[in-house]
Residue frames relative to the residue before (quaternion, step in Angstrom):
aa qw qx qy qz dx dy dz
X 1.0000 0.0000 0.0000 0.0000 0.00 0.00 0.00
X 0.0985 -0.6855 0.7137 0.1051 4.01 -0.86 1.18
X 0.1998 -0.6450 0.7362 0.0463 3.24 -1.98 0.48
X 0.2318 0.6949 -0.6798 -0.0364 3.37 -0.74 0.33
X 0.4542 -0.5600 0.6781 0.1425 3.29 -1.62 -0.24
X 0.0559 -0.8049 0.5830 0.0959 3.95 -0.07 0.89
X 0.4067 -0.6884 0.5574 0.2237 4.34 -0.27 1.66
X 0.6008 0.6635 -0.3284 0.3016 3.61 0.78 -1.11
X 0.7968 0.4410 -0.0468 0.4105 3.33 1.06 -1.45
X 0.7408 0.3551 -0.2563 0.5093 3.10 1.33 -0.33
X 0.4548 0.7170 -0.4502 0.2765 3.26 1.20 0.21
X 0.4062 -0.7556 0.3762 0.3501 3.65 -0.67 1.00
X 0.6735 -0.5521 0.3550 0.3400 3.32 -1.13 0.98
X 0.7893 0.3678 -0.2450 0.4264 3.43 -1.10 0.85
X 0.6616 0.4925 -0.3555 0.4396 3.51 1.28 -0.78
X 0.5436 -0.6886 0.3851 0.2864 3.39 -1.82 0.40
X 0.1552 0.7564 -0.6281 0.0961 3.07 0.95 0.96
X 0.7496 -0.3525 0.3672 0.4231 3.94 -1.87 0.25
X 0.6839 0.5352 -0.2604 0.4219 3.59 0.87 -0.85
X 0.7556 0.4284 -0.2135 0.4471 3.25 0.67 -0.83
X 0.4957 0.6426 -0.3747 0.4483 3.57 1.44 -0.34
X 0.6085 0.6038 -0.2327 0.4594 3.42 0.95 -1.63
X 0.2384 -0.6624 0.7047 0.0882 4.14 -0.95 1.74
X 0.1574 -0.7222 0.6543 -0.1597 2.59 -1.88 0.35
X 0.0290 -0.8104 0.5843 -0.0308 4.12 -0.43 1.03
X 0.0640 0.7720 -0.6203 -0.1227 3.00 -1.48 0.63
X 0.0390 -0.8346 0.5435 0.0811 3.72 -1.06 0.17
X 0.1275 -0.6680 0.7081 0.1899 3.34 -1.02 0.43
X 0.2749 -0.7018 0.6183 0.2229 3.28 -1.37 0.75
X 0.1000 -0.8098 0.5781 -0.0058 3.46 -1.01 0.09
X 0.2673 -0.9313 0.2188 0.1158 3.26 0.19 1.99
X 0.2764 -0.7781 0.2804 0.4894 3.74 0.29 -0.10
X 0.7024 -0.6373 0.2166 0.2311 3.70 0.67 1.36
X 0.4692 0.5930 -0.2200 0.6163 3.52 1.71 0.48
X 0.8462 -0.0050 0.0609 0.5294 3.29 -0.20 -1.38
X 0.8367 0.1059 -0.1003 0.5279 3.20 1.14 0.43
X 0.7360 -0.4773 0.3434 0.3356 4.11 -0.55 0.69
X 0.5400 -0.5343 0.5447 0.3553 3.66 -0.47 0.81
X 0.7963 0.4127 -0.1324 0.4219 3.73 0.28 -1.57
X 0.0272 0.8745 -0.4107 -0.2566 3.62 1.65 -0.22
X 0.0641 -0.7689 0.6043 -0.1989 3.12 0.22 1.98
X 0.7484 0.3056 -0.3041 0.5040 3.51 -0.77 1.32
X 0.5365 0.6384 -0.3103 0.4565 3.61 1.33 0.07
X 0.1613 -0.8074 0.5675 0.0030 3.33 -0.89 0.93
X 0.1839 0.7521 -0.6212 -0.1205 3.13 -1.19 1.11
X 0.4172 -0.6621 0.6135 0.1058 3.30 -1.90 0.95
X 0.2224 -0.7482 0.6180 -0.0940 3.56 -0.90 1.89
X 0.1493 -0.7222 0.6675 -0.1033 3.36 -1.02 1.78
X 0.1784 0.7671 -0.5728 0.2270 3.04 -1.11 1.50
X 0.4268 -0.7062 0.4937 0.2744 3.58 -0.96 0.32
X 0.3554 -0.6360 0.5179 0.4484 3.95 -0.91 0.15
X 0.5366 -0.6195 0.4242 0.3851 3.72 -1.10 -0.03
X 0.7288 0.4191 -0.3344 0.4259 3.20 -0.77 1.42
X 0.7611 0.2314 -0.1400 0.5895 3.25 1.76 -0.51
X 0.2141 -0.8649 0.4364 -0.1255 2.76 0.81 2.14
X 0.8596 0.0168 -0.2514 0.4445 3.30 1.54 -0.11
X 0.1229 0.7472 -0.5796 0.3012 3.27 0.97 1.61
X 0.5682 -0.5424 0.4957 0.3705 3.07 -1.49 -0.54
X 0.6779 -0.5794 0.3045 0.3346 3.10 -1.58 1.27
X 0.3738 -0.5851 0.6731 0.2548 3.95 -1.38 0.41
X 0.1106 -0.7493 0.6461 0.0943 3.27 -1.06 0.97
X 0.0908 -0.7706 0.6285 -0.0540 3.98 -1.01 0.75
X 0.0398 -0.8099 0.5803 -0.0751 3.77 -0.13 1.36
X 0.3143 -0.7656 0.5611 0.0148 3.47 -1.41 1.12
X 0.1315 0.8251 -0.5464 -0.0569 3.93 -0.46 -0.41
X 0.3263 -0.7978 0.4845 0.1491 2.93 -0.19 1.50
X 0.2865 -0.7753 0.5511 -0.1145 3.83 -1.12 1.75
X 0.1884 -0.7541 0.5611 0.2844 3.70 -0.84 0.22
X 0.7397 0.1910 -0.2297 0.6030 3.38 0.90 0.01
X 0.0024 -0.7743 0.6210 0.1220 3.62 -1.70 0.34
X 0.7065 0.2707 -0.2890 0.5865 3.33 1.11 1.10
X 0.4888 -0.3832 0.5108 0.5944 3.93 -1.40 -0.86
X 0.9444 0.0729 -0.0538 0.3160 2.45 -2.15 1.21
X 0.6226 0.6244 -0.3149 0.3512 3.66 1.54 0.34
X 0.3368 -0.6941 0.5655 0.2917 3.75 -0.86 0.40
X 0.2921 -0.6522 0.6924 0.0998 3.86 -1.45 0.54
X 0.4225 -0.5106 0.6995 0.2674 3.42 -1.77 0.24
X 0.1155 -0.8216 0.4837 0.2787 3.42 -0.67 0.63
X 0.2837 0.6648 -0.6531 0.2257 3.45 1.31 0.79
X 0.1787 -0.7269 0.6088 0.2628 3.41 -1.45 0.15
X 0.2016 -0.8347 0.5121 0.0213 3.55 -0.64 1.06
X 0.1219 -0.7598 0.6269 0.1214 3.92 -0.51 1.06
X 0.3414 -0.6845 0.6276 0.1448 3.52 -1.80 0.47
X 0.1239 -0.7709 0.6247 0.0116 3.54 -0.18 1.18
X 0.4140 -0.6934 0.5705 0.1494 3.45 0.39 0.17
X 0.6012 -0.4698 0.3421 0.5485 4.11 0.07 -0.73
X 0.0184 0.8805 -0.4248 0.2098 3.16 0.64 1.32
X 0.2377 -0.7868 0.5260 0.2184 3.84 -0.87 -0.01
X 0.7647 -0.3906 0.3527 0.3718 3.22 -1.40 0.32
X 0.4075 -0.7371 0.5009 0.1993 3.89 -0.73 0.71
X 0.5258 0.6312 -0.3774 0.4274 3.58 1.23 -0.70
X 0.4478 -0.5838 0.6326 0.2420 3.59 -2.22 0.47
X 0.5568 0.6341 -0.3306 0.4225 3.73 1.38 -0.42
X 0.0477 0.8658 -0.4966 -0.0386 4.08 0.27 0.59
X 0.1133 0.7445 -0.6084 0.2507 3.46 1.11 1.05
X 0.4464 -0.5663 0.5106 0.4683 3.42 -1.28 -0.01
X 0.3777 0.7127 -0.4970 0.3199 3.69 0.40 0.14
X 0.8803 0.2939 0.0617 0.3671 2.47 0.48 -2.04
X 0.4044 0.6990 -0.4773 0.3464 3.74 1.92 -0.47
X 0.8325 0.4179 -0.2524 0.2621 3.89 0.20 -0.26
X 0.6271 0.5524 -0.3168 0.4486 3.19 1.64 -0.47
X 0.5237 -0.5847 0.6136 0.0862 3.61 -1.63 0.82
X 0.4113 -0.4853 0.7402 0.2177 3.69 -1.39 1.29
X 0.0547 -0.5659 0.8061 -0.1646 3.74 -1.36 1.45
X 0.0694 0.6555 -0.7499 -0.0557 3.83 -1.06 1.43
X 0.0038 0.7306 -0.6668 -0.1469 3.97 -1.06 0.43
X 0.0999 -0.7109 0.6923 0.0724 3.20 -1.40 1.26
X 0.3210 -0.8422 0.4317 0.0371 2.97 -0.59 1.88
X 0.7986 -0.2238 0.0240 0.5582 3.54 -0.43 2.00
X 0.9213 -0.1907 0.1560 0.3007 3.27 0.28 1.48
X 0.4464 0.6977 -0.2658 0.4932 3.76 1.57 -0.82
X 0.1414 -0.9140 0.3491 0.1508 3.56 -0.45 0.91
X 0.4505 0.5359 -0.4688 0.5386 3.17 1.84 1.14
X 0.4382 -0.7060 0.4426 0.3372 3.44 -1.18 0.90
X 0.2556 -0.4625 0.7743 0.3483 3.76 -0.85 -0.73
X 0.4506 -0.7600 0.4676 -0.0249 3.45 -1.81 1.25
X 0.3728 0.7649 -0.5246 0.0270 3.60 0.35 -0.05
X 0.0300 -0.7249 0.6721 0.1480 3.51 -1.60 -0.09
X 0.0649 0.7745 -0.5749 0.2559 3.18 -0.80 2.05
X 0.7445 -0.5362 0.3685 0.1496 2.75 -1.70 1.29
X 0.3071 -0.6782 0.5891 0.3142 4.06 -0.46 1.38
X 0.7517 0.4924 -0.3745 0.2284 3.34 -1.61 -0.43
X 0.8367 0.1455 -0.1913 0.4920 3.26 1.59 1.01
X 0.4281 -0.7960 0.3383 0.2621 3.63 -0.52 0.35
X 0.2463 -0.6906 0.6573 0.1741 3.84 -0.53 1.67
X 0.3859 -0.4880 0.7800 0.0674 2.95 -2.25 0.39
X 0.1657 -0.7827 0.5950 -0.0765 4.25 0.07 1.62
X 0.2665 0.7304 -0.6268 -0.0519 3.58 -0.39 0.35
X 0.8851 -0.3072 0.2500 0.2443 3.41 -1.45 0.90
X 0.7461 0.1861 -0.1775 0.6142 3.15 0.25 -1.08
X 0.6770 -0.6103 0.3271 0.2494 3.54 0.40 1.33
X 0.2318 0.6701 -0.5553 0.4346 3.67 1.23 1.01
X 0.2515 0.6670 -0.7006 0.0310 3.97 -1.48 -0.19
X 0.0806 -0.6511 0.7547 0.0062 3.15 -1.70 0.66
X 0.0386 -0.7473 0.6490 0.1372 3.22 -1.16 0.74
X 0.1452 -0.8220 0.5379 0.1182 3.61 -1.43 0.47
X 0.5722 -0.6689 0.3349 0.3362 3.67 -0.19 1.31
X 0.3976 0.8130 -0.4154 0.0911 3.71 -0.56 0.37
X 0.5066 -0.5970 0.4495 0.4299 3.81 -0.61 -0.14
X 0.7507 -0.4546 0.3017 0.3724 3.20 -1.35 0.29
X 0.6079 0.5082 -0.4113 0.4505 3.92 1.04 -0.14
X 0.7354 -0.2450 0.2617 0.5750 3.53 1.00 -0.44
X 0.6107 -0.6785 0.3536 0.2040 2.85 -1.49 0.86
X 0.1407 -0.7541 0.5070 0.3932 4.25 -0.73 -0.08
X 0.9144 -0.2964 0.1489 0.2319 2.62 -2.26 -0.09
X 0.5097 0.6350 -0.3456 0.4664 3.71 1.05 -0.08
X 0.0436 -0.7528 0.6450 -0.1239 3.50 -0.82 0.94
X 0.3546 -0.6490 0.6131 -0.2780 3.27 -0.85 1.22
X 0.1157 -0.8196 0.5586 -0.0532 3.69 -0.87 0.99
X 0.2163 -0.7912 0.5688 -0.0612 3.49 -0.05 1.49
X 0.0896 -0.7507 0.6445 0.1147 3.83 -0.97 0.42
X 0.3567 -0.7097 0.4562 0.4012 3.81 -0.76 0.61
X 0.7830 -0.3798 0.3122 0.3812 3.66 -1.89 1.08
X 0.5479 -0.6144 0.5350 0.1899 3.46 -1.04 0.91
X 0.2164 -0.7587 0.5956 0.1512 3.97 -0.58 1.16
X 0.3170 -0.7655 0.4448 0.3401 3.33 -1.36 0.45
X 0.4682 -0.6858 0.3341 0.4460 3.85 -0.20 0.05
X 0.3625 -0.7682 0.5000 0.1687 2.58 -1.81 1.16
């Protein structure tokens, strides 16, 4: 018989415990059923970010690809979830607006332009194709009831 005790989980929300410091994104993608799968299985996105403290290092990249299976005979979540660890914001813009939000590229199913977004870590958006997103504040089991409207990152012309 093991016992443990997980510190992480019982820590009270808000405090500064090591656990709560640590960011964290999540997204489901959600294809627009045309040029790409309802489930946008086969899509890849690529997450630009800095580590904290090396405000002027180079950016960490962290890539995802949404899958329907990750084993034999097995089923997957196709949320895709990134660890940022105590990361910072990837943008040159250091308004307070903008100090929290993440560079987000999605190449929908394979397409070899990205779609743009920049969004806030500590919760999981919902990206659809036709360039819709909603994000909804939550913890790493899932998201609550609050919803929020996110638009994707403004492109410049080419």
């Amino acid at each position: 018989l093991s016992i443990y005790h997980n510190l992480a989980a019982s820590a009270q929300p808000g405090a500064s415990s090591p656990a709560s410091a640590r960011r964290w994104l999540g997204l489901q993608l959600q294809g627009n059923g045309q040029s790409c799968n309802r489930d946008a299985i086969g899509s890849k996105v690529v997450l630009h970010y800095r580590p904290a403290g090396k405000q002027d290092g180079p950016l960490q990249t962290q890539w995802r690809e949404v899958l329907n299976i990750n084993g034999f005979s097995a089923q997957n979540d196709r949320r895709l979830v990134f660890g940022l660890g105590n990361a910072t914001h990837a943008g040159e813009n250091k308004s307070a607006n903008a100090a929290d939000l993440l560079q987000v590229s999605v190449y929908w199913c394979g397409q070899s332009r990205a779609q743009e977004y920049n969004l806030a870590s500590g919760r999981y958006h919902v990206l659809r194709q036709d360039g819709g997103s909603t994000s909804s504040a939550g913890n790493a089991n899932g998201p609550a009831t609050a919803v929020t409207a996110a638009q994707p990152a403004a492109h410049p012309a080419n």
